[in-house]
C-alpha positions in Angstrom: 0.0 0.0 0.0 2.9 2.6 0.7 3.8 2.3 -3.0 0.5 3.8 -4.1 2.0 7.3 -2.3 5.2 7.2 -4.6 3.5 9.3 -6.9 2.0 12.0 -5.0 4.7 11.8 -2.3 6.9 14.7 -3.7 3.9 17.1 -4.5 2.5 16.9 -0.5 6.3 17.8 0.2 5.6 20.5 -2.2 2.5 22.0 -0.4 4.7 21.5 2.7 7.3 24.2 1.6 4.6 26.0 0.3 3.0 26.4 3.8 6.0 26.9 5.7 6.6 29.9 2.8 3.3 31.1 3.9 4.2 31.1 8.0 7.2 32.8 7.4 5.7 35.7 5.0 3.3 36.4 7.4 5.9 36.6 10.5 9.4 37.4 9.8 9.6 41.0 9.0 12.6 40.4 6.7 10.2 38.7 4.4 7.4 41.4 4.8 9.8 44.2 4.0 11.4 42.5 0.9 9.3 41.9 -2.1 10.1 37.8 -2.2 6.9 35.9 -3.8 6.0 33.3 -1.6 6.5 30.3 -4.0 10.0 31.5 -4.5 10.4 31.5 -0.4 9.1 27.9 -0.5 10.9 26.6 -3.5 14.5 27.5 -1.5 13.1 26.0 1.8 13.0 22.8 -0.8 16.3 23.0 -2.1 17.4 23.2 1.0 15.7 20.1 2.0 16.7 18.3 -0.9 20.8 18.7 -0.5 20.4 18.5 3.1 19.4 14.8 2.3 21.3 14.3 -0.8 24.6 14.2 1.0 23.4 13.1 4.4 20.7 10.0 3.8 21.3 6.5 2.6 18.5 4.7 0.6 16.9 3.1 4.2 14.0 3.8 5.8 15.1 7.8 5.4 15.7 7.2 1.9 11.5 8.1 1.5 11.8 11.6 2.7 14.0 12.3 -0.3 12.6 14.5 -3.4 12.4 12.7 -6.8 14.0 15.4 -8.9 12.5 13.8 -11.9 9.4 13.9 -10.5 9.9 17.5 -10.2 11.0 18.3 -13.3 7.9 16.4 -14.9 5.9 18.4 -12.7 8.0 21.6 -14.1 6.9 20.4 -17.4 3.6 19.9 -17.2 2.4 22.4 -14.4 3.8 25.4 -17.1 1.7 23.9 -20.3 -1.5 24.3 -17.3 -1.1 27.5 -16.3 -0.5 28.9 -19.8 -3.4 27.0 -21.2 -5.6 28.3 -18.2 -4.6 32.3 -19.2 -5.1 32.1 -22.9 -8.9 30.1 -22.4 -10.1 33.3 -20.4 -11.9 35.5 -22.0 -10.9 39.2 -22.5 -12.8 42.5 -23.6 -10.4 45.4 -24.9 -12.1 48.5 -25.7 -9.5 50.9 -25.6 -7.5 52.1 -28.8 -4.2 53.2 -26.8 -4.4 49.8 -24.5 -4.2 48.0 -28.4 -1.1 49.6 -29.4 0.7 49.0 -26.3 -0.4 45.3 -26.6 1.5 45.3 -29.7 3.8 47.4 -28.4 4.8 44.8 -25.3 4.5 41.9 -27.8 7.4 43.3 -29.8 9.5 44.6 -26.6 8.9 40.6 -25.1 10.0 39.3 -28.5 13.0 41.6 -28.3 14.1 40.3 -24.8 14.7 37.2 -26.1 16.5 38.3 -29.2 18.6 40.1 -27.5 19.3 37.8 -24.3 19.9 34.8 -26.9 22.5 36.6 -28.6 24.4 37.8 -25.7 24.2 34.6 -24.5 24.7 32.7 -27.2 27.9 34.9 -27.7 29.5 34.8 -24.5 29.1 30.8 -24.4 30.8 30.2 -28.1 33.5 32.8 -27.2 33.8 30.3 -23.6 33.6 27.2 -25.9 36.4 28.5 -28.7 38.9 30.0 -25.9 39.0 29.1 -22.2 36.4 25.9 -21.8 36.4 24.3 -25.4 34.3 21.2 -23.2 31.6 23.8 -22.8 28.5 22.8 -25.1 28.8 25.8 -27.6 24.8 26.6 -27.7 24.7 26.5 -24.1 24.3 30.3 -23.3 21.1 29.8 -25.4 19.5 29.0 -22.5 19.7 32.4 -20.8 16.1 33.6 -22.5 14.8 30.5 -21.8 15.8 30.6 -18.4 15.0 34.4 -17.6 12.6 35.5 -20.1 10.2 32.2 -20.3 10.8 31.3 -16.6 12.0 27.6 -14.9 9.6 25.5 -17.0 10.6 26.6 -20.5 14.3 26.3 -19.4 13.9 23.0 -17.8 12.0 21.9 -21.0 14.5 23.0 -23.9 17.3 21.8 -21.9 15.7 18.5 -20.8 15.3 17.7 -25.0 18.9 18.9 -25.3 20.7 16.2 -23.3 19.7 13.5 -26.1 21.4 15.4 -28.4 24.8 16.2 -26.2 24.0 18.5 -23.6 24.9 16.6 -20.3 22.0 18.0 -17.0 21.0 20.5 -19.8 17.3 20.3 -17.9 18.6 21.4 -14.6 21.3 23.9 -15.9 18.5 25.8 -17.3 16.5 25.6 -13.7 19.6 27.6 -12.4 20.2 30.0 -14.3 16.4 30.5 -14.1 16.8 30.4 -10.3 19.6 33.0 -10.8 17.0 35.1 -12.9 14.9 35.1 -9.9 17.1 36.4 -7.9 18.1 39.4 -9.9 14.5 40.5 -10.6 14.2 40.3 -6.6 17.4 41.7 -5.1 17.7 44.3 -8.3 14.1 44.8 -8.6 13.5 46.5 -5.2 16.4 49.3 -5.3 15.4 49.6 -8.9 11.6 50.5 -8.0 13.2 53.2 -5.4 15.5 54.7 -7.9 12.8 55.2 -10.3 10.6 56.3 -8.0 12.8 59.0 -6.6 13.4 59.6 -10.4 9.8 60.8 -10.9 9.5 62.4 -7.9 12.3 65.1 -9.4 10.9 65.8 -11.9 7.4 66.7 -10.6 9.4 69.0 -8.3 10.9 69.9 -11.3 8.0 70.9 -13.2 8.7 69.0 -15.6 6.3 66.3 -15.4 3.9 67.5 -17.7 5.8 65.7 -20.5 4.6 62.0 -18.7 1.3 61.8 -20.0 -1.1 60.2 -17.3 -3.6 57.7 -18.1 -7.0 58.8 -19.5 -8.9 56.8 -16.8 -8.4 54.8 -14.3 -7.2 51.0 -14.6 -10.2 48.5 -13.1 -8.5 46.3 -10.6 -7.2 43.0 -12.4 -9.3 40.7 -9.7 -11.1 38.7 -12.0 -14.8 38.2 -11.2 -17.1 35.0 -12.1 -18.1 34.6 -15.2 -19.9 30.7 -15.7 -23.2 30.1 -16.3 -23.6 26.7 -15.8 -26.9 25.6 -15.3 -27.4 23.1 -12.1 -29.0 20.8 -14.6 -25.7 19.9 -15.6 -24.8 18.3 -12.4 -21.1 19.8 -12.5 -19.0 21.9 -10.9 -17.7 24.6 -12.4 -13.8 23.8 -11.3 -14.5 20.5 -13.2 -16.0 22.3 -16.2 -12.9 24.0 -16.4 -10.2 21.2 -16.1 -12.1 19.3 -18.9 -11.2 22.2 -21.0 -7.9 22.4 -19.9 -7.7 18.3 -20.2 -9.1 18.6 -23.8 -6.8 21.3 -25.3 -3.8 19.8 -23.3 -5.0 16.2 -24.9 -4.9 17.9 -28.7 -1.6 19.2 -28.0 -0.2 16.0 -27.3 -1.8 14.4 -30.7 -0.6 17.4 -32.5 3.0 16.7 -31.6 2.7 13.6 -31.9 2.1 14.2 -35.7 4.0 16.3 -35.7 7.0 14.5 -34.9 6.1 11.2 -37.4 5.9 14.5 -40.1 9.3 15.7 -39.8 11.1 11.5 -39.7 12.3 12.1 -43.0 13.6 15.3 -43.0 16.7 13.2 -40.9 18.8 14.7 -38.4 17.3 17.9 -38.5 14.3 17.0 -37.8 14.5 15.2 -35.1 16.6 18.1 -33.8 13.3 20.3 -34.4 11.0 17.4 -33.3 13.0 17.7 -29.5 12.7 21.1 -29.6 8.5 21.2 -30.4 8.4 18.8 -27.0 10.4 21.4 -25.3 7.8 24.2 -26.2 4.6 22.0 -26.1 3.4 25.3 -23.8 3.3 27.2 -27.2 1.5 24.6 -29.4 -0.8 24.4 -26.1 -1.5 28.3 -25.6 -2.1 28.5 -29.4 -4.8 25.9 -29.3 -6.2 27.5 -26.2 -6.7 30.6 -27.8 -8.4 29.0 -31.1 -10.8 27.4 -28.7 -11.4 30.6 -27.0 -12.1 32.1 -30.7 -14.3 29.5 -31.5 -16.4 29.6 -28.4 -16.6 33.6 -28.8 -17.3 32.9 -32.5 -20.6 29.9 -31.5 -21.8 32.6 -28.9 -21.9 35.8 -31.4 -23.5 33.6 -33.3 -26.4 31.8 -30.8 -25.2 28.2 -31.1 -23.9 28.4 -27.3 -25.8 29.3 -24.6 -23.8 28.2 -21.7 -20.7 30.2 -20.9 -18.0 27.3 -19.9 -15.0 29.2 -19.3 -15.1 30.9 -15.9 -12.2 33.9 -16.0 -12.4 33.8 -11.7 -11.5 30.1 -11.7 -9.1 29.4 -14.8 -6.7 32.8 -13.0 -6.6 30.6 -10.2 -6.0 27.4 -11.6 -3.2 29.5 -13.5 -1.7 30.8 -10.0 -1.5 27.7 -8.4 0.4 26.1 -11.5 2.6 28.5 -11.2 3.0 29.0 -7.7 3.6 24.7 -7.9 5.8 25.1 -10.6 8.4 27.6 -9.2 8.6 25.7 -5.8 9.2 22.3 -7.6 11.4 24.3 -10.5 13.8 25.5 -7.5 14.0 22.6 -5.2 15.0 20.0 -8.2 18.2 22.3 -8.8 21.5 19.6 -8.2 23.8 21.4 -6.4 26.5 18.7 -8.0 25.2 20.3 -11.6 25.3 23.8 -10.3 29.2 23.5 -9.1 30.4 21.5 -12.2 29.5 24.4 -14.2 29.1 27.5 -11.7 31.8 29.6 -14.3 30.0 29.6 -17.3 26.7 30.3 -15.3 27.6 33.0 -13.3 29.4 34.8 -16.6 26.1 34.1 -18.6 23.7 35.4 -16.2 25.7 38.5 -14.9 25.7 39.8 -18.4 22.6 39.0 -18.9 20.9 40.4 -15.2 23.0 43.7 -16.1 21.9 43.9 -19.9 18.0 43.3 -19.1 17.7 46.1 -16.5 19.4 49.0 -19.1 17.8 47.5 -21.8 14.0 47.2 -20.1 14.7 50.7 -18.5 16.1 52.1 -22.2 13.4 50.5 -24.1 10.4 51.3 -21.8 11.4 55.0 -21.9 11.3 55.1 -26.0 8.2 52.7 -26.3 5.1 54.3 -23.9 3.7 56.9 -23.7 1.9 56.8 -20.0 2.9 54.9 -16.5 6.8 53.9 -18.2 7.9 53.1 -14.7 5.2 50.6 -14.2 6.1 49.2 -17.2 10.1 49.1 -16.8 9.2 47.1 -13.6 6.6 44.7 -14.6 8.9 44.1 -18.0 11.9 43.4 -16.0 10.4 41.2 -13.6 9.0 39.0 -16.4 12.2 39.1 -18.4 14.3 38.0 -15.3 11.7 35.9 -13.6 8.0 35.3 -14.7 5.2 37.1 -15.8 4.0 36.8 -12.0 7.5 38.3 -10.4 6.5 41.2 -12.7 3.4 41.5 -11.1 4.9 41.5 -8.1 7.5 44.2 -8.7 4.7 46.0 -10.8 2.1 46.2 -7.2 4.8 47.7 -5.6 4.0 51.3 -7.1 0.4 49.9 -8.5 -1.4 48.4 -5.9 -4.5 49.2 -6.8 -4.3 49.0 -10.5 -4.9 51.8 -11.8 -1.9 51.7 -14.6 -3.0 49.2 -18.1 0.9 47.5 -17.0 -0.7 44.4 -16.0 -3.3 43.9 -18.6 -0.2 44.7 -21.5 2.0 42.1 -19.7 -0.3 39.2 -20.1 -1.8 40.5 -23.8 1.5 41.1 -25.2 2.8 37.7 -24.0 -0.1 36.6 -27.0 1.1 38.8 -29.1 5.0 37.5 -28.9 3.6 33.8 -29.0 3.2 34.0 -33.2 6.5 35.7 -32.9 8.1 33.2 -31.2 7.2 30.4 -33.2 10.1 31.2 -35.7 12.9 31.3 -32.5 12.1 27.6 -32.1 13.0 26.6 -36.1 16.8 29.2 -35.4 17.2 27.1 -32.0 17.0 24.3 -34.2 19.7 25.2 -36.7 22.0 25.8 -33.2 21.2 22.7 -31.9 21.6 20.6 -35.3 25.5 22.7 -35.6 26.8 20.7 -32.4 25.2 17.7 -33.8 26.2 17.5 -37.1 29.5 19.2 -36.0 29.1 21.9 -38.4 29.8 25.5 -36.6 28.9 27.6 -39.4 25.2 27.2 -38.6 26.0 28.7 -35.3 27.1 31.9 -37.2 23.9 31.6 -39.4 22.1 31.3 -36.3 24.1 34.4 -34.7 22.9 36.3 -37.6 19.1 35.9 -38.2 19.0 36.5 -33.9 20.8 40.1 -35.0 18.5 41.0 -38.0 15.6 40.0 -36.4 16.2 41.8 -33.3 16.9 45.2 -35.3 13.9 44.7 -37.1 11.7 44.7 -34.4 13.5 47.2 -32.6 13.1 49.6 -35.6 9.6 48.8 -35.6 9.0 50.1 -31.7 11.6 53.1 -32.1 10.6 54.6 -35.8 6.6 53.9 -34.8 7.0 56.1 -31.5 9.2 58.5 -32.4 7.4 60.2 -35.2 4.3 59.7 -33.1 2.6 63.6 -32.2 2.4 63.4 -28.3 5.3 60.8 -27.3 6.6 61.4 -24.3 10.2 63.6 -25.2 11.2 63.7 -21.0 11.8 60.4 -19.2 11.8 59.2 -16.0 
C-alpha cells in the first residue's frame, strides 16, 4: 500500500514548503519588507531540503523523505503547459484604442528580450567554448532567455530535450540560471523600483512632469470576477467544467506533436533536432490551441449556437496561479547542487551579463516605447524578463497596488502577441542545436545572424513607430 504514495509523495512535500513559505511571510519582517513571492520562499526551503538529504541519507527507511528530482521536473513540465493553457482560455474585452497599441507594443518589446538575451548569451558561451572551456556545449548560453525570459519551465523543457542530443543536465542547468534570474528580478528589482521612484519624484518637483502623459482613466483592478453560467442541470461543478477544458486542449496538444513529430522523420537529423525542440515548447503549441478554442467559443456565442458560458475567468486565473506557484517551488528545489558546481563559471558569466543587460535594456526601451505609466512598465517588463510574468506582477504592485496603470493587462496581452512571434525562435534554435550535432559550426554563425537581423527589425519597428508619433513622451523618467 505505501507504494501507491510514490506518486503524489513529492507534490504533498511541495504543499509543505509551500506552507511553511506562507508562516514565514506572514511573521518574519525580513520577508514582509522585501518583495520575495512566496513560491519563490518555498521553492529555497526545498532545495534546502533536498541537498540536506542528498549528502546526508542513505537509501533506508530515510531514503523516502527524499525529493524525486525527476518527478519535479515532470511536474515543471507539465504544471507550465497548465497555467499557460488556463490564461489564454479566459476570456478578454479590450475597448480601448491606446491599450491595443501597447499590446502590440509589449508583444514586440517581449520578442526583443529574447532576441537580444539569446545573442548575448549565445555569444558569450561560443567565445567560452572557442577559448577558455572548449568542453563547454557551444549553444549552451542559449539557455539564458529561456531561463530568464520564459521562466523555470521553458528552461527546464528545452534543456531537458537537449541532453539527447549532447548537452549533459541540460534540464537542470537551465533551472539555475532560471533560479539565478529570480534572484536578480528580486534583489535588483526592489532598489530599482526606489530609484525610479525617486526619479519621478524630481521631476514633478521639477515641473517637468507634464511631458509624462497620465492615463486617461483609471485601470479596473485586475481581480477577476465570475463569469460561468452553468446551469445546475448539468450536475457539474464549475472547477471540473474548467479542467475538462484544460484536459481537452492539453489532450490535442499531445496528438498534434505527436504528428508532428512522425511529419518531420524524414527530414533526418534535422528533424528530429526540431522534433525535440517542439516537445520542449509543447506550452506554445498548447496556448495557441487554447486561444483557437477561446475564438471559437466567442465565435458559437456571437453567433447563438452556445448558450452556456463554460469558461469561468475567476476560476481558470486561479488554476493558473497555483500552477505557477507549484511550478516555481518544484522548478527551484529539483536544482542539483553537484550540476550547479560543475558548471558555476560559465553560469555565473552568462547570467551577470545577462541580469546587467535586461535592467538597461528594459529601462532604455520602456522609456522610448510608452507613452503613460513607463515606470510601471520598466518594472513589470523586468520582472517577467528575469523571472516570470507573475515576479512582474509583483514588482509592478509595488507602485500599483490598486491597478490603476493598463501595466498588468499589456504584460499578459503582449505575451499573446510574442507567442506568433516566437514560433520562428524555435525553427533558429534548431539550426543551433543541429550545428553541435552534425559538428558543423557555421550554422551557429547563421544562427548568430538571423537572432541580430531580427532583433533590429523589431527594434526599428518600436523606435521609428513612436518617435514620429505627435504626443510621445520627449522627458523620461
Amino acid at each position: 500500500m505505501e507504494d501507491l504514495w510514490l506518486p503524489v509523495k513529492d507534490f504533498l512535500f511541495l504543499s509543505l514548503f509551500l506552507i511553511i513559505a506562507i508562516i514565514l511571510k506572514n511573521k518574519i519582517n525580513i520577508f514582509k519588507r522585501f518583495l520575495i513571492p512566496t513560491a519563490i520562499i518555498g521553492g529555497f526551503i526545498g532545495l534546502v531540503y533536498r541537498s540536506v538529504l542528498e549528502f546526508t541519507t542513505g537509501a533506508g527507511e530515510l531514503g523516502v523523505l527524499k525529493l524525486n528530482p525527476d518527478f519535479l521536473g515532470n511536474l515543471v513540465y507539465h504544471l507550465m503547459a497548465i497555467g499557460f493553457i488556463s490564461l489564454a482560455l479566459k476570456e478578454r474585452e479590450i475597448t480601448l484604442k491606446d491599450d491595443k497599441k501597447d499590446n502590440v507594443n509589449t508583444g514586440l518589446a517581449i520578442t526583443s528580450a529574447y532576441l537580444i538575451q539569446g545573442i548575448l548569451g549565445f555569444g558569450l558561451s561560443l567565445l567560452m567554448a572557442y577559448t577558455l572551456l572548449p568542453k563547454l556545449f557551444p549553444p549552451f548560453g542559449l539557455l539564458l532567455p529561456l531561463g530568464f525570459a520564459q521562466g523555470p519551465g521553458q528552461a527546464f523543457s528545452i534543456g531537458t530535450s537537449w541532453e539527447s542530443l549532447g548537452f549533459a543536465n541540460g534540464g537542470n542547468i537551465g533551472l539555475s540560471i532560471a533560479t539565478i534570474g529570480y534572484l536578480w528580478a528580486i534583489i535588483l528589482g526592489i532598489p530599482l523600483i526606489n530609484f525610479l521612484v525617486r526619479k519621478k519624484e524630481k521631476l514633478r518637483l521639477a515641473g517637468l512632469e507634464k511631458d509624462i502623459i497620465p492615463a486617461t482613466e483609471p485601470r479596473k483592478d485586475i481581480e477577476e470576477k465570475h463569469t460561468e453560467n452553468i446551469p445546475r442541470r448539468i450536475f457539474i461543478d464549475s472547477l471540473s467544467v474548467q479542467i475538462v477544458l484544460i484536459g481537452i486542449v492539453y489532450l490535442i496538444t499531445y496528438f498534434i506533436l505527436k504528428g508532428i513529430t512522425v511529419g518531420l522523420r524524414p527530414l533526418g537529423d534535422y528533424g528530429d533536432t526540431v522534433s525535440q525542440l517542439l516537445w520542449g515548447f509543447h506550452f506554445v503549441i498548447a496556448t495557441m490551441i487554447a486561444m483557437l478554442v477561446r475564438l471559437i467559443l466567442n465565435l458559437l456565442k456571437r453567433k447563438n449556437w452556445l448558450h452556456i458560458n463554460y469558461p469561468d475567468n475567476y476560476t481558470l486565473q486561479r488554476i493558473s496561479s497555483a500552477s505557477f506557484d507549484y511550478m516555481i517551488v518544484a522548478a527551484i528545489a529539483a536544482i542539483s547542487i553537484v550540476t550547479f558546481r560543475e558548471n558555476w563559471i560559465p553560469i555565473l558569466i552568462i547570467t551577470t551579463a545577462g541580469g546587467i543587460l535586461t535592467i538597461i535594456y528594459a529601462v532604455v526601451l520602456c522609456r522610448k516605447i510608452y507613452k503613460s505609466f513607463i515606470i510601471e512598465h520598466i518594472l513589470a517588463l523586468y520582472g517577467t524578463w528575469t523571472g516570470t510574468v507573475s515576479t512582474g506582477i509583483a514588482l509592478l504592485r509595488e507602485v500599483d497596488p490598486d491597478s490603476k496603470s493598463n501595466a498588468a493587462e499589456n504584460l499578459v496581452l503582449g505575451s499573446a502577441v510574442a507567442l506568433p512571434l516566437g514560433v520562428p525562435l524555435m525553427f533558429i534554435l534548431g539550426m543551433a542545436i543541429n550545428g553541435y550535432r552534425v559538428k558543423n559550426p557555421m550554422l551557429y554563425l547563421y544562427t548568430m545572424l538571423i537572432f541580430v537581423v531580427f532583433f533590429t527589425v523589431l527594434l526599428l519597428i518600436l523606435v521609428v513607430k513612436r518617435k514620429h508619433k505627435p504626443g510621445s513622451n520627449k522627458n523620461k523618467i
